[in-house]
C-alpha positions as CSV (number, residue, x, y, z in Angstrom):
1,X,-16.9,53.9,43.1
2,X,-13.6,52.3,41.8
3,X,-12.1,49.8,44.0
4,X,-8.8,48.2,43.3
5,X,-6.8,44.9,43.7
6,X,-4.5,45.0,46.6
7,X,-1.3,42.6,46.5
8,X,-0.8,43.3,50.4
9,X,-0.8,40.0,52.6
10,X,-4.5,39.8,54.2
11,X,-4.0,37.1,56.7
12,X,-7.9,37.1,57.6
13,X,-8.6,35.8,54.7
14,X,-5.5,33.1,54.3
15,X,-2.9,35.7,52.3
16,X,-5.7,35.9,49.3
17,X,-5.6,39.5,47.4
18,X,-9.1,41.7,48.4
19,X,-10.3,44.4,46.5
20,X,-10.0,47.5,48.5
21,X,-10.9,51.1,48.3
22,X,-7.7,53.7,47.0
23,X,-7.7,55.3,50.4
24,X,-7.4,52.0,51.9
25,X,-4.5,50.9,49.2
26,X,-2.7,53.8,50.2
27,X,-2.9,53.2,54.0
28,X,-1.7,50.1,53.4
29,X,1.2,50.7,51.4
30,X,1.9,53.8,54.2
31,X,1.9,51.1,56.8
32,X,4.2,48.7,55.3
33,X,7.3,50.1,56.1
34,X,6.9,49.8,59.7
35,X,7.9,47.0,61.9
36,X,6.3,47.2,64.8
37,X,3.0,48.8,66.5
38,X,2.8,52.7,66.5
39,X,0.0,55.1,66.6
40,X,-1.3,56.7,63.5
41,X,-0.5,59.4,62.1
42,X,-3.2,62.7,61.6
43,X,-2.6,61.7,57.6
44,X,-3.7,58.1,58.6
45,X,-6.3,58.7,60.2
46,X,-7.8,60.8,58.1
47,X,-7.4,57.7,55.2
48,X,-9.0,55.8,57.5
49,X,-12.2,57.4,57.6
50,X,-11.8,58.3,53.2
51,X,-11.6,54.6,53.1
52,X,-15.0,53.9,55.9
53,X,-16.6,56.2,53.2
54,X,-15.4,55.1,50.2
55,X,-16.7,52.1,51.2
56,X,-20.0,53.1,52.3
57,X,-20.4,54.3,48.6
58,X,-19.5,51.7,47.0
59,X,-21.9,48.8,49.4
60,X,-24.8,51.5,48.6
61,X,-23.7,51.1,44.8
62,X,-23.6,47.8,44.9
63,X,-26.7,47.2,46.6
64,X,-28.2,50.1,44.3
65,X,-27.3,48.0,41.5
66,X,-28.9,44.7,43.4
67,X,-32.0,46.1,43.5
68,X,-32.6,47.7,39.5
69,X,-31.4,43.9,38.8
70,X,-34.0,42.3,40.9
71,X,-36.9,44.6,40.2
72,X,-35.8,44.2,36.3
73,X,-36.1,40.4,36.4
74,X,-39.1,40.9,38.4
């Protein structure tokens, strides 16, 4: 699973870049040129739930990757 760095603000974390799936990068460049509150669009919505599984792959890799570590040093 590739994740990338996105420059967005993230104020839940004090304005510090996150890594984020590409789904999610894209969403969030998508919702940056709006102003104000507004429902999302069918397109958004369906990046939304890439992005819930993109990173559902990449917490199983990761923990995957946990595991052979720990059972190697073992």
């Amino acid at each position: 699973m590739h994740l990338e760095n996105d420059t967005a603000w993230d104020s839940s974390n004090g304005g510090a870049t996150s890594l984020v799936t590409p789904s999610t990068a894209l969403l969030n460049r998508k919702l940056a040129t709006w102003k104000g509150p507004r429902m999302l669009k069918p397109s958004e919505v369906d990046l939304l739930r890439r992005s819930k599984k993109e990173m559902v792959e990449a917490i199983r890799a990761m923990v995957a990757i946990e595991a052979e570590r720990q059972s190697d040093s073992g």
